[in-house]
PDBQT receptor file of N, H, CA, C and O in Angstrom, charges set to zero:
ATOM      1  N   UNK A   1      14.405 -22.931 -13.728  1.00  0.00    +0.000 N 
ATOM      2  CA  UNK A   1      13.475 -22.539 -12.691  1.00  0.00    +0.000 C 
ATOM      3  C   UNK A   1      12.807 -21.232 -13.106  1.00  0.00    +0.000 C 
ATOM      4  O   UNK A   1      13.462 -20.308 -13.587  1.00  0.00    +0.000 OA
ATOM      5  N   UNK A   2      11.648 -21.181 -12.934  1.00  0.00    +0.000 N 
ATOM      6  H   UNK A   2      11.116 -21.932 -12.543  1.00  0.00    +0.000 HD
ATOM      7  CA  UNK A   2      10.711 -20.098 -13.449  1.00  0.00    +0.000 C 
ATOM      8  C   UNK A   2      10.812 -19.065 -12.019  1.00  0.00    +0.000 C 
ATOM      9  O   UNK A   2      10.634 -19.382 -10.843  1.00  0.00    +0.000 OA
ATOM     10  N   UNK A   3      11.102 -17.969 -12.505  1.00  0.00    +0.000 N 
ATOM     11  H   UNK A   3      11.246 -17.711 -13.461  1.00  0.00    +0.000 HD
ATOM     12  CA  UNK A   3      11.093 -16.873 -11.440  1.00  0.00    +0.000 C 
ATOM     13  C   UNK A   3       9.320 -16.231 -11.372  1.00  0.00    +0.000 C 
ATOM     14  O   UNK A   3       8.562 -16.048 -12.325  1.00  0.00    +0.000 OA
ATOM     15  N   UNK A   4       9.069 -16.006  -9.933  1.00  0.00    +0.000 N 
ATOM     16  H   UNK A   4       9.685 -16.154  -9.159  1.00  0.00    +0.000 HD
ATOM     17  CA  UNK A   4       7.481 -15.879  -9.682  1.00  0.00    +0.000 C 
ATOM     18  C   UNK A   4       7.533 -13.802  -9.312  1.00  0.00    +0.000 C 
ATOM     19  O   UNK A   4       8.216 -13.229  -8.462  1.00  0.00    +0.000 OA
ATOM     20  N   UNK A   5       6.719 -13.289 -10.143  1.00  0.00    +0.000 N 
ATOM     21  H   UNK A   5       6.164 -13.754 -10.833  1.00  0.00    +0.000 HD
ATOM     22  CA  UNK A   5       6.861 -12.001 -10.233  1.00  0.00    +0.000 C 
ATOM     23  C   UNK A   5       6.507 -11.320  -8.886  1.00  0.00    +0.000 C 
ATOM     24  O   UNK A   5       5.705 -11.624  -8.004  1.00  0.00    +0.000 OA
ATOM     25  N   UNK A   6       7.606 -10.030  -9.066  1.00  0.00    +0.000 N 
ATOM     26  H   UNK A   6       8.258  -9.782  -9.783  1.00  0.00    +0.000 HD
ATOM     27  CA  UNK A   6       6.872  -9.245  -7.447  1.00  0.00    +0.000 C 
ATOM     28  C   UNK A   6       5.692  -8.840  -7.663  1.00  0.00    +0.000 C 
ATOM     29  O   UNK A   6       5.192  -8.515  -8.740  1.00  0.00    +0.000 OA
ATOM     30  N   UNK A   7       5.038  -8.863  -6.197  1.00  0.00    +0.000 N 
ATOM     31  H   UNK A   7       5.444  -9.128  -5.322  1.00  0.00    +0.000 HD
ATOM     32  CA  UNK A   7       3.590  -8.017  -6.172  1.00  0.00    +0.000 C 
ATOM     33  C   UNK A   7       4.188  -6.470  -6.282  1.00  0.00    +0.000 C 
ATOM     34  O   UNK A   7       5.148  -5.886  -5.779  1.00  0.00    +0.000 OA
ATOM     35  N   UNK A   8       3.033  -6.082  -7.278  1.00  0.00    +0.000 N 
ATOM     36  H   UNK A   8       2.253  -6.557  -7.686  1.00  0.00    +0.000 HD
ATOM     37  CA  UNK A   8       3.471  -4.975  -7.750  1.00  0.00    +0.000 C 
ATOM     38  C   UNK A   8       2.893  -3.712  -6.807  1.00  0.00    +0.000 C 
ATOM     39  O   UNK A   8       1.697  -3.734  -6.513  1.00  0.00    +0.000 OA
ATOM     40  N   UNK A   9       3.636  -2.747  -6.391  1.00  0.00    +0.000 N 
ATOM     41  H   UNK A   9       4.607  -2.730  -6.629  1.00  0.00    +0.000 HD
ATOM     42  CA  UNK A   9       3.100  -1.656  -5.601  1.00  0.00    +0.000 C 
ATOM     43  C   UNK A   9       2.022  -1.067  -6.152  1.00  0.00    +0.000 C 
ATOM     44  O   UNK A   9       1.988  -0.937  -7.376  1.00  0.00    +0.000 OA
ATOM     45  N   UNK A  10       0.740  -0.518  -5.179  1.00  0.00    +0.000 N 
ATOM     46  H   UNK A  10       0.767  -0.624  -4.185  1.00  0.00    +0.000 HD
ATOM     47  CA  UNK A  10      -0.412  -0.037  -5.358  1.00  0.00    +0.000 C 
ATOM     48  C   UNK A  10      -0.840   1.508  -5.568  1.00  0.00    +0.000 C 
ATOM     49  O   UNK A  10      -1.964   2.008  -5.533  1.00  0.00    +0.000 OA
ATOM     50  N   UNK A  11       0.959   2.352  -5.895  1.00  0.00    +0.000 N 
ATOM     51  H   UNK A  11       1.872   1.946  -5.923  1.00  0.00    +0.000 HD
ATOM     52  CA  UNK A  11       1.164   3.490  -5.865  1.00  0.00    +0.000 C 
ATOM     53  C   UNK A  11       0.594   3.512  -7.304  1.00  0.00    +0.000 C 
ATOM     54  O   UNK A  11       0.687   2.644  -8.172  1.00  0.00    +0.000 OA
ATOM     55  N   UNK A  12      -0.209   5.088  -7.356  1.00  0.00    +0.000 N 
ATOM     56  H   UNK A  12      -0.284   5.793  -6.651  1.00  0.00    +0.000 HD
ATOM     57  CA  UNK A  12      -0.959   5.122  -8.843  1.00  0.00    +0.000 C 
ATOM     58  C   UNK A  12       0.057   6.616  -8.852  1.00  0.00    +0.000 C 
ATOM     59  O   UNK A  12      -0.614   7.341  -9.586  1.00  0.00    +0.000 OA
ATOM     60  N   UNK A  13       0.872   7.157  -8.575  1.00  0.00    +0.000 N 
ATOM     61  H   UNK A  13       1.417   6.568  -7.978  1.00  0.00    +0.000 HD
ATOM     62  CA  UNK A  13       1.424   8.472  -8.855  1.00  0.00    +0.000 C 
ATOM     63  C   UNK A  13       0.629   9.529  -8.287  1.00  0.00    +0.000 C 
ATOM     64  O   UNK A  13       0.852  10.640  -8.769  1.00  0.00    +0.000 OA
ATOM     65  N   UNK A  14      -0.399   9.448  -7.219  1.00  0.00    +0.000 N 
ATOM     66  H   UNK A  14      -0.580   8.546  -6.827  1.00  0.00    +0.000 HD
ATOM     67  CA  UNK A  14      -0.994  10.659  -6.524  1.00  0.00    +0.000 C 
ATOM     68  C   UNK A  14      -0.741  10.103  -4.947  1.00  0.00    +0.000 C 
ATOM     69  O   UNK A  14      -1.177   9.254  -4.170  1.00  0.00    +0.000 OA
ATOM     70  N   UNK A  15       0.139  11.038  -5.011  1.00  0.00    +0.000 N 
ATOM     71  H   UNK A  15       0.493  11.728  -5.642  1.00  0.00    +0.000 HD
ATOM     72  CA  UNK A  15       1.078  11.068  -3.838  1.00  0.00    +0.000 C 
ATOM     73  C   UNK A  15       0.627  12.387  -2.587  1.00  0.00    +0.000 C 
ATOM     74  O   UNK A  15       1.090  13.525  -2.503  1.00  0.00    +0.000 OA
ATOM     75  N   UNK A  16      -0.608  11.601  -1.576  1.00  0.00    +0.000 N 
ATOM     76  H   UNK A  16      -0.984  10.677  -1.644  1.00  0.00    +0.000 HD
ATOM     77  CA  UNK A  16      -0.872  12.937  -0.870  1.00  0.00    +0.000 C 
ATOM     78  C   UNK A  16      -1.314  12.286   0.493  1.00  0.00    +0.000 C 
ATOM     79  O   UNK A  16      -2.053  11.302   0.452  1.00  0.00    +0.000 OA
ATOM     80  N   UNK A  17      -0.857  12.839   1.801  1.00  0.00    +0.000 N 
ATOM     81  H   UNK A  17      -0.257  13.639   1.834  1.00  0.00    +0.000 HD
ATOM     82  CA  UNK A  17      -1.755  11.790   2.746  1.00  0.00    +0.000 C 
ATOM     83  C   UNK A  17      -3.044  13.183   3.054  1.00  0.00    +0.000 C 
ATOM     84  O   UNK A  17      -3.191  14.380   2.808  1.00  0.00    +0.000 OA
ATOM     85  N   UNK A  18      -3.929  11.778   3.907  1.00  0.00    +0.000 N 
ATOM     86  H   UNK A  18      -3.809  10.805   4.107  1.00  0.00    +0.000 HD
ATOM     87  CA  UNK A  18      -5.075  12.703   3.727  1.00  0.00    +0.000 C 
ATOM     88  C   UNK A  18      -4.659  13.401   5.120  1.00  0.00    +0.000 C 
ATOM     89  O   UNK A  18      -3.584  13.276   5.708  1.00  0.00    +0.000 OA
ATOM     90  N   UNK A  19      -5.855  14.217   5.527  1.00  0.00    +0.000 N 
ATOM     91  H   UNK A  19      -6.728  14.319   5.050  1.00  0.00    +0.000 HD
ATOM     92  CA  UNK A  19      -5.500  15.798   6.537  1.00  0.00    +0.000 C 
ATOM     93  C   UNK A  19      -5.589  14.920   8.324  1.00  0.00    +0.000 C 
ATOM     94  O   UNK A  19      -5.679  15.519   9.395  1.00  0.00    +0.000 OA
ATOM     95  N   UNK A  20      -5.542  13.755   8.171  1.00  0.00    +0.000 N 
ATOM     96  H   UNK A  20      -5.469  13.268   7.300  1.00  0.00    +0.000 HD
ATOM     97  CA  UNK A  20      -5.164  13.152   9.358  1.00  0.00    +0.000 C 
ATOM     98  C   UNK A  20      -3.445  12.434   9.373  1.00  0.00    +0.000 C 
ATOM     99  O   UNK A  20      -2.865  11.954  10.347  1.00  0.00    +0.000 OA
ATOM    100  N   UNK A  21      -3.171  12.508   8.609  1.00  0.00    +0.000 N 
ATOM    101  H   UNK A  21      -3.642  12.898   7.818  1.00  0.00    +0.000 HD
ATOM    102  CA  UNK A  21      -1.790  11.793   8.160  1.00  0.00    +0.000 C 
ATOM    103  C   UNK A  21      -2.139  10.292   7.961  1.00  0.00    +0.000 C 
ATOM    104  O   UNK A  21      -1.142   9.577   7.868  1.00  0.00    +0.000 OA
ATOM    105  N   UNK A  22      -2.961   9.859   7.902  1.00  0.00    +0.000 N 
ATOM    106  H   UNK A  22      -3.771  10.440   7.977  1.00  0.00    +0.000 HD
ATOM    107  CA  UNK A  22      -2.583   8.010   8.188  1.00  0.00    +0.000 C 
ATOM    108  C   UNK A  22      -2.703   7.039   6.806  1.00  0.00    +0.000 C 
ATOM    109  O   UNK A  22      -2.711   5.809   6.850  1.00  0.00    +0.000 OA
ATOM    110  N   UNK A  23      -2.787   7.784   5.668  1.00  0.00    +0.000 N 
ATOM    111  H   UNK A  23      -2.780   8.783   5.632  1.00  0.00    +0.000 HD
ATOM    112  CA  UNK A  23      -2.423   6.920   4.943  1.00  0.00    +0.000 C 
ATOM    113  C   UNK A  23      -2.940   7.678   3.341  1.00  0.00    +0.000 C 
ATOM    114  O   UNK A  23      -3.952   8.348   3.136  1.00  0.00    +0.000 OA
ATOM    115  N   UNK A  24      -2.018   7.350   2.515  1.00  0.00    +0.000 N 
ATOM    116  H   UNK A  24      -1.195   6.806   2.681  1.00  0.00    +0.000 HD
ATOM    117  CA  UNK A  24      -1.835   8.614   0.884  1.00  0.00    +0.000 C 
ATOM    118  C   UNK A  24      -3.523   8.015   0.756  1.00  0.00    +0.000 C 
ATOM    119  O   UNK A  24      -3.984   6.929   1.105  1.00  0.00    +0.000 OA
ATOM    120  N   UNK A  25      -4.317   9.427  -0.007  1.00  0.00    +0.000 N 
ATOM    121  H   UNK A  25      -3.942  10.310  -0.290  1.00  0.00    +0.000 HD
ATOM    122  CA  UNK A  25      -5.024   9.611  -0.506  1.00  0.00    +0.000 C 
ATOM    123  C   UNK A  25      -4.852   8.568  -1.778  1.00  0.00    +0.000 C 
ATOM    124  O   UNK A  25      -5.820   7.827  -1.948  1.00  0.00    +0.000 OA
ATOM    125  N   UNK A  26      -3.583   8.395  -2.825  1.00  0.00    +0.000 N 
ATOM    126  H   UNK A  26      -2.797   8.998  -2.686  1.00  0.00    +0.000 HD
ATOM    127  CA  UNK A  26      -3.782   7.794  -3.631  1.00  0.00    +0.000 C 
ATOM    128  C   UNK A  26      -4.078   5.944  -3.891  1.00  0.00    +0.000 C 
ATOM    129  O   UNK A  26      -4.946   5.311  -4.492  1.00  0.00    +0.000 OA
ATOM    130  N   UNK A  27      -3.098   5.640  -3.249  1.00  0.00    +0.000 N 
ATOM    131  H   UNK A  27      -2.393   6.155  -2.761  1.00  0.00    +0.000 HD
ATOM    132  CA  UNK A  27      -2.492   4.288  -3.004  1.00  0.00    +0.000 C 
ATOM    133  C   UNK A  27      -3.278   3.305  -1.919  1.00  0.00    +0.000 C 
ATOM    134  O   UNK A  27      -3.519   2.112  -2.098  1.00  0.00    +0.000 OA
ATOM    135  N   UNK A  28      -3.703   4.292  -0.462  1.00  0.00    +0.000 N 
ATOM    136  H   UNK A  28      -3.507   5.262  -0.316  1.00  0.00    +0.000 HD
ATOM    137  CA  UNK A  28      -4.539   4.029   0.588  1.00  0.00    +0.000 C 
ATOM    138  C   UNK A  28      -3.210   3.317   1.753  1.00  0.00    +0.000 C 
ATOM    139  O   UNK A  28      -3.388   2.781   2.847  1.00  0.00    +0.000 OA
ATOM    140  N   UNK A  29      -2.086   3.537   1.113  1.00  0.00    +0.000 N 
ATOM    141  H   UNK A  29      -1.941   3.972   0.225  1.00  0.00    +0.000 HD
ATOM    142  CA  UNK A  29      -1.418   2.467   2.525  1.00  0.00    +0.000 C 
ATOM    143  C   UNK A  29      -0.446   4.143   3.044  1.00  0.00    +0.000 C 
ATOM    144  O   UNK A  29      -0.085   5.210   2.546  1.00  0.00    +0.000 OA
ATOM    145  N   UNK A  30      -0.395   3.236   4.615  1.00  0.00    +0.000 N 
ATOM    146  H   UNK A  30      -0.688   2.370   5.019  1.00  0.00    +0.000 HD
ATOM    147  CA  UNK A  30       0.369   4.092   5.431  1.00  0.00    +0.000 C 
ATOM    148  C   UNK A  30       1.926   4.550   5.749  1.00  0.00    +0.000 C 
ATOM    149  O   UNK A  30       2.413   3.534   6.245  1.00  0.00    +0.000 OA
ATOM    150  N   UNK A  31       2.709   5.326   5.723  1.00  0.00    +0.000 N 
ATOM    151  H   UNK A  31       2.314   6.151   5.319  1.00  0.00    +0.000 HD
ATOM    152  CA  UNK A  31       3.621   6.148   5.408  1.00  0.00    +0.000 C 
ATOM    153  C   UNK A  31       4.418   4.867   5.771  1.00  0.00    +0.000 C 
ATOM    154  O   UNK A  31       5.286   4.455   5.002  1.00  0.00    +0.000 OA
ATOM    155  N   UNK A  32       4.118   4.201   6.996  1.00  0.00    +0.000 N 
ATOM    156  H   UNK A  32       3.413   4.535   7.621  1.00  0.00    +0.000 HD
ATOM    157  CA  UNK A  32       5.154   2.789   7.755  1.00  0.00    +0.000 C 
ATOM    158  C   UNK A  32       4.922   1.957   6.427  1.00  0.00    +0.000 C 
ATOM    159  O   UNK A  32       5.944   1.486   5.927  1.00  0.00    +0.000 OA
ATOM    160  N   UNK A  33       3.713   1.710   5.782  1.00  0.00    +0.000 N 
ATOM    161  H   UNK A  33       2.883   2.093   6.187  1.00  0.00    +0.000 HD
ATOM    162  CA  UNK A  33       3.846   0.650   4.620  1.00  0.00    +0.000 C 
ATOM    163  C   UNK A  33       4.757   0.970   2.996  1.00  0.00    +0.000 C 
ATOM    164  O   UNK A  33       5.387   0.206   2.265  1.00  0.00    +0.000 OA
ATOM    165  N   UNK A  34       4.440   2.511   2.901  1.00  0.00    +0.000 N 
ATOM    166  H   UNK A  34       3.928   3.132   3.496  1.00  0.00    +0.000 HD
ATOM    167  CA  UNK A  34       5.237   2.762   1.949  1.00  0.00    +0.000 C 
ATOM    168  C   UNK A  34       6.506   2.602   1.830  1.00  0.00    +0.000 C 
ATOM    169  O   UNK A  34       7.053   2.070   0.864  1.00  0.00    +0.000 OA
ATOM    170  N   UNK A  35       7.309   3.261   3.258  1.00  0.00    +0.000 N 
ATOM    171  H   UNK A  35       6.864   3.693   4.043  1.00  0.00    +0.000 HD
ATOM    172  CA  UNK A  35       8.278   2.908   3.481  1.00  0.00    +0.000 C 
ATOM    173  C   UNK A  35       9.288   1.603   3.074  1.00  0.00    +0.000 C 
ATOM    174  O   UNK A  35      10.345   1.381   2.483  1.00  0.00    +0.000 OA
ATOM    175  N   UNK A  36       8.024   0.777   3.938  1.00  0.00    +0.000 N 
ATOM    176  H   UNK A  36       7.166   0.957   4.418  1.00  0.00    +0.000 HD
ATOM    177  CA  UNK A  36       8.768  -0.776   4.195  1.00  0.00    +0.000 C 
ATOM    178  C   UNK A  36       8.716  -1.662   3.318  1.00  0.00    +0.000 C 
ATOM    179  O   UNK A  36       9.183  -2.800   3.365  1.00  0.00    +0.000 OA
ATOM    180  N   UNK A  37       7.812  -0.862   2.016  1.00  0.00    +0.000 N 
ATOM    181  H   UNK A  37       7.433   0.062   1.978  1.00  0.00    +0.000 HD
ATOM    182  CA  UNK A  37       7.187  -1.820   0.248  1.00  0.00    +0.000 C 
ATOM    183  C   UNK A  37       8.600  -2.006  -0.329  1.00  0.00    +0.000 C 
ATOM    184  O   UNK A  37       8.599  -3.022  -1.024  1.00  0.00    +0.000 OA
ATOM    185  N   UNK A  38       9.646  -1.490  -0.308  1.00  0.00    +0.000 N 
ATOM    186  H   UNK A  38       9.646  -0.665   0.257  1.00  0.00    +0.000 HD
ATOM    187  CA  UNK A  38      10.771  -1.835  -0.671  1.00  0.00    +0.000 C 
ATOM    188  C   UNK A  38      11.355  -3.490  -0.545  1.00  0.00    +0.000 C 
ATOM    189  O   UNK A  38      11.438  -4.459  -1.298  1.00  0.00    +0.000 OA
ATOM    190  N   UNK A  39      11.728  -3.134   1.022  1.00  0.00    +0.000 N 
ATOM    191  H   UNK A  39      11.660  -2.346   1.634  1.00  0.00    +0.000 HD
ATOM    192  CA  UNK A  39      11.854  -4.421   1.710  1.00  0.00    +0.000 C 
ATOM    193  C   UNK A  39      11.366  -5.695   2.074  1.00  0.00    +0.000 C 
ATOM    194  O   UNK A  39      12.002  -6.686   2.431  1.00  0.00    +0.000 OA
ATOM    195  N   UNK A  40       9.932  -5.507   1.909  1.00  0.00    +0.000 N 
ATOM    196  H   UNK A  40       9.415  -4.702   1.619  1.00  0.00    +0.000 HD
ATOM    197  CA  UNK A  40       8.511  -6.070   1.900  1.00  0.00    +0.000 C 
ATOM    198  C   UNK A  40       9.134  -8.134   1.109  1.00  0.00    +0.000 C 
ATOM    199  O   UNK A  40       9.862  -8.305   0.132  1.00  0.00    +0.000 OA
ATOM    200  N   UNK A  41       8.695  -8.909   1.717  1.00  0.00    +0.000 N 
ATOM    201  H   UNK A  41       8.103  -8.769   2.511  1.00  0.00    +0.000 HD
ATOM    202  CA  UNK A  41       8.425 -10.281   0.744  1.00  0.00    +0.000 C 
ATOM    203  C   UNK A  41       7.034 -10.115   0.178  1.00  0.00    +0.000 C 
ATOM    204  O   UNK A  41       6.285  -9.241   0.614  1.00  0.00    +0.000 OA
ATOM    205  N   UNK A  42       6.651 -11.010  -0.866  1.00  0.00    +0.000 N 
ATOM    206  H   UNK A  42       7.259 -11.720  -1.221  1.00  0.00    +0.000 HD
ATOM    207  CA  UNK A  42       5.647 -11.109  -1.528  1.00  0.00    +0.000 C 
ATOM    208  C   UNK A  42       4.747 -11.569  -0.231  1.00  0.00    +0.000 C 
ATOM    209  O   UNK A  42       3.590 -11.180  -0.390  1.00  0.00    +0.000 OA
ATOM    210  N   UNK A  43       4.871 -12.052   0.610  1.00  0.00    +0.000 N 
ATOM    211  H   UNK A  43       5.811 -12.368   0.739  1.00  0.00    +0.000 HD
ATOM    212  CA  UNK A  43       3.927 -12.440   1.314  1.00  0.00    +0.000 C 
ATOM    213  C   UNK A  43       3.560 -11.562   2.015  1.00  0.00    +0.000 C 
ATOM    214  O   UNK A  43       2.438 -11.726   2.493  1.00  0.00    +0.000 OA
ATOM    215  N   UNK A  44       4.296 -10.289   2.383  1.00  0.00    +0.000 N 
ATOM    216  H   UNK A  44       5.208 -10.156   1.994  1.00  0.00    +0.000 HD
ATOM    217  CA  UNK A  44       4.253  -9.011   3.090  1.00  0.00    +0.000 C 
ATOM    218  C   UNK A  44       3.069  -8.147   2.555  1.00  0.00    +0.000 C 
ATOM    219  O   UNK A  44       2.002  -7.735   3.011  1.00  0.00    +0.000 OA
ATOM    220  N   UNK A  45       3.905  -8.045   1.114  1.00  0.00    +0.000 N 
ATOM    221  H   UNK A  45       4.771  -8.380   0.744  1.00  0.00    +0.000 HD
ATOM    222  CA  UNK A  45       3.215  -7.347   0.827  1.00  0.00    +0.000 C 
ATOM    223  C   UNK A  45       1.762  -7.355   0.292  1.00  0.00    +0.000 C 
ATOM    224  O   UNK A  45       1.197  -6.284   0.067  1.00  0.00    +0.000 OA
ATOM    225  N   UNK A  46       1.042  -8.746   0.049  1.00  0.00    +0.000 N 
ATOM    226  H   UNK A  46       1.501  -9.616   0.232  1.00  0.00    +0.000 HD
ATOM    227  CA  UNK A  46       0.210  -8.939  -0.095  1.00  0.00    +0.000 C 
ATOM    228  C   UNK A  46      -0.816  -8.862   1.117  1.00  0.00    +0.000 C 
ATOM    229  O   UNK A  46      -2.040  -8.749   1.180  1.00  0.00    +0.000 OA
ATOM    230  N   UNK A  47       0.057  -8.956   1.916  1.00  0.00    +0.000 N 
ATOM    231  H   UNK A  47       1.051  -9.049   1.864  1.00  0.00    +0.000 HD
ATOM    232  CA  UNK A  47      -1.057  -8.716   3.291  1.00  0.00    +0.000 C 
ATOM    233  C   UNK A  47      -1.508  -7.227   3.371  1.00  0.00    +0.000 C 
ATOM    234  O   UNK A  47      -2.535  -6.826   3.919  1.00  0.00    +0.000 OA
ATOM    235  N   UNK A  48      -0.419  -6.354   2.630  1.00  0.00    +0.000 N 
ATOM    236  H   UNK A  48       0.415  -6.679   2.185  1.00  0.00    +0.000 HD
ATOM    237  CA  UNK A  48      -0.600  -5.032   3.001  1.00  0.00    +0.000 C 
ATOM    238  C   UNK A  48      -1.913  -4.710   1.992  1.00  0.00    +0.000 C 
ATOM    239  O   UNK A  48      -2.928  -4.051   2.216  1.00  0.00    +0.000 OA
ATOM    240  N   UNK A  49      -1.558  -5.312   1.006  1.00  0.00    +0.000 N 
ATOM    241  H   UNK A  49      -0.733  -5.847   0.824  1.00  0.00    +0.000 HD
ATOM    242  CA  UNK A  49      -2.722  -5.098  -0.108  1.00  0.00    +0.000 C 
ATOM    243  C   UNK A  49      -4.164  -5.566   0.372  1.00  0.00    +0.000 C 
ATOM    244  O   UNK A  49      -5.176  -4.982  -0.016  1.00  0.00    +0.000 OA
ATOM    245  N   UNK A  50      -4.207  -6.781   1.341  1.00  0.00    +0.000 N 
ATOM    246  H   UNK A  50      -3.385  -7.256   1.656  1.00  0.00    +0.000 HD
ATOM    247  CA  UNK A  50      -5.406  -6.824   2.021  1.00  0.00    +0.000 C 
ATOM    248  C   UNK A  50      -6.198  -5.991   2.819  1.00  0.00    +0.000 C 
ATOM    249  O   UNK A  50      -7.417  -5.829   2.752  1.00  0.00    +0.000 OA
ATOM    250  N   UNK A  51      -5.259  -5.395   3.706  1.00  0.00    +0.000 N 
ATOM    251  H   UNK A  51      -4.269  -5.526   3.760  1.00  0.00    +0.000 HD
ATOM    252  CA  UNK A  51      -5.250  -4.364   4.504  1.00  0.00    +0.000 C 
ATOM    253  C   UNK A  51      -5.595  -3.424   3.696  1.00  0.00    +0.000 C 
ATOM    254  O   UNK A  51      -6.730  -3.108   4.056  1.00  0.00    +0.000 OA
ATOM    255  N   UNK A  52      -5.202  -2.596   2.552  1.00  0.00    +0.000 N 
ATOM    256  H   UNK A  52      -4.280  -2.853   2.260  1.00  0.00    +0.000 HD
ATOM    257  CA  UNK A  52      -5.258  -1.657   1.866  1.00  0.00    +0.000 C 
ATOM    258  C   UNK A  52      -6.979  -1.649   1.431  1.00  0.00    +0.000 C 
ATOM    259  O   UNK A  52      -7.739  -0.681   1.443  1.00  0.00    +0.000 OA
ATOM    260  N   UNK A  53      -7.294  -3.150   1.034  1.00  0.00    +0.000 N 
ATOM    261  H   UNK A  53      -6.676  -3.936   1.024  1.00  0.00    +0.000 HD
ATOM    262  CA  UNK A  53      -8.782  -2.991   0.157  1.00  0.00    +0.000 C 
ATOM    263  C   UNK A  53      -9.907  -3.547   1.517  1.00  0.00    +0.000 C 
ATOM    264  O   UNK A  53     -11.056  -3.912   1.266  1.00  0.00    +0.000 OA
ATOM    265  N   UNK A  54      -9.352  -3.527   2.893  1.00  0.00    +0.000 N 
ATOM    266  H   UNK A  54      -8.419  -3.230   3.097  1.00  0.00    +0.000 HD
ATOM    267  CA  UNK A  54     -10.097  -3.196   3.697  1.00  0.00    +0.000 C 
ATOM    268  C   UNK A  54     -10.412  -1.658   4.279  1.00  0.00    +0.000 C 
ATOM    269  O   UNK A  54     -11.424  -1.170   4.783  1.00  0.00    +0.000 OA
ATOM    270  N   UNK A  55      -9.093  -1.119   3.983  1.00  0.00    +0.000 N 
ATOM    271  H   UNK A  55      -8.271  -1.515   3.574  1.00  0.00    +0.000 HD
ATOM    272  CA  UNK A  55      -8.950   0.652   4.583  1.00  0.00    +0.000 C 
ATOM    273  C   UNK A  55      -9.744   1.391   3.962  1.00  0.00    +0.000 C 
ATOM    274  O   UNK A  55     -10.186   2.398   4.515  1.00  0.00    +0.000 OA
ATOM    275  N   UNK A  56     -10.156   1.006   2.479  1.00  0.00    +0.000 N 
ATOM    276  H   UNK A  56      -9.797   0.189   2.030  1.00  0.00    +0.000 HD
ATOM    277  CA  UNK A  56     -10.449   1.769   1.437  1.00  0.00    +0.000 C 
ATOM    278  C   UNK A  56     -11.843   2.275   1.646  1.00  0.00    +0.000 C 
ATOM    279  O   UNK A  56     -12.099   3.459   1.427  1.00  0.00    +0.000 OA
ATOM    280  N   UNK A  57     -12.928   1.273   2.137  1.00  0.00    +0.000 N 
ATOM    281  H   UNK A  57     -12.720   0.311   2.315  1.00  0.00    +0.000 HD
ATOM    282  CA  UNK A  57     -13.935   1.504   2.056  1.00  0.00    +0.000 C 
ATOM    283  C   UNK A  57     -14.895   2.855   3.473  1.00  0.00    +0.000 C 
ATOM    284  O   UNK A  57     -15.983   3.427   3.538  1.00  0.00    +0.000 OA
ATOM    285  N   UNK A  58     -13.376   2.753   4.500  1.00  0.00    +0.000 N 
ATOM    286  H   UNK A  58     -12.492   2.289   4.448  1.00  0.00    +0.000 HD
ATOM    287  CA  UNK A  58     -13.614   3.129   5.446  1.00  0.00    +0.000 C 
ATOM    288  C   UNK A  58     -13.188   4.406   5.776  1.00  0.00    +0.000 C 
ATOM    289  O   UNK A  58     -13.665   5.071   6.696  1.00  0.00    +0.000 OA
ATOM    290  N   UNK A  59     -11.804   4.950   4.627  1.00  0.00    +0.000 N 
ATOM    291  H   UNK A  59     -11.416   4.410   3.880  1.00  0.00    +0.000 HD
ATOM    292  CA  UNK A  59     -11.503   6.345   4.470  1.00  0.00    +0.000 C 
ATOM    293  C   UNK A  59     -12.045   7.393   4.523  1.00  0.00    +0.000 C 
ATOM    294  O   UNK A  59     -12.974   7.338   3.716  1.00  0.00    +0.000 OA
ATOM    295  N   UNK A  60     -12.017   8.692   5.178  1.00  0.00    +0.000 N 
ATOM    296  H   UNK A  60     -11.263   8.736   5.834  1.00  0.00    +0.000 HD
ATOM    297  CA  UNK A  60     -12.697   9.792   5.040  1.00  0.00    +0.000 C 
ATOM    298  C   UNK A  60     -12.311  10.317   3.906  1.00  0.00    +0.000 C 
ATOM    299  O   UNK A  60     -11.304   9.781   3.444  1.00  0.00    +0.000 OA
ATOM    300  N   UNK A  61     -12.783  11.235   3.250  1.00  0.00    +0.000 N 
ATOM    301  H   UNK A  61     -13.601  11.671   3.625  1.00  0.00    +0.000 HD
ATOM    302  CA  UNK A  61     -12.655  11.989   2.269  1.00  0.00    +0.000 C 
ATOM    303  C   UNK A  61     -12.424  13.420   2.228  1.00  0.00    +0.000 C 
ATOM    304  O   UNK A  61     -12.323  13.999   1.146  1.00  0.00    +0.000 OA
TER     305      UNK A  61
């Protein structure tokens, strides 16, 4: 049986939330998602990644 790889976390090593708290400057997901990326199923976490490349465009800077 072929093992199907984890989705890989979207952490790039810049680790900062922005000056509202709601979600790292680097990565774009929120302190509850970082958290829970551990525990996360692939199906989890791919939703978060959806979520993530919807947040992105809408971030303040």
């Amino acid at each position: 049986m072929q093992s199907v790889p984890q989705v890989a976390s979207p952490c790039i090593g810049v680790c900062a939330l922005d000056s509202e708290r709601q979600h790292c400057t680097g990565c774009w997901r929120t302190l509850e998602e970082i958290r829970g990326w551990r525990t996360m199923s692939d199906r989890e976490r791919l939703q978060v990644l959806k979520v993530i490349e919807a947040r992105r465009p809408t971030a303040k800077h």
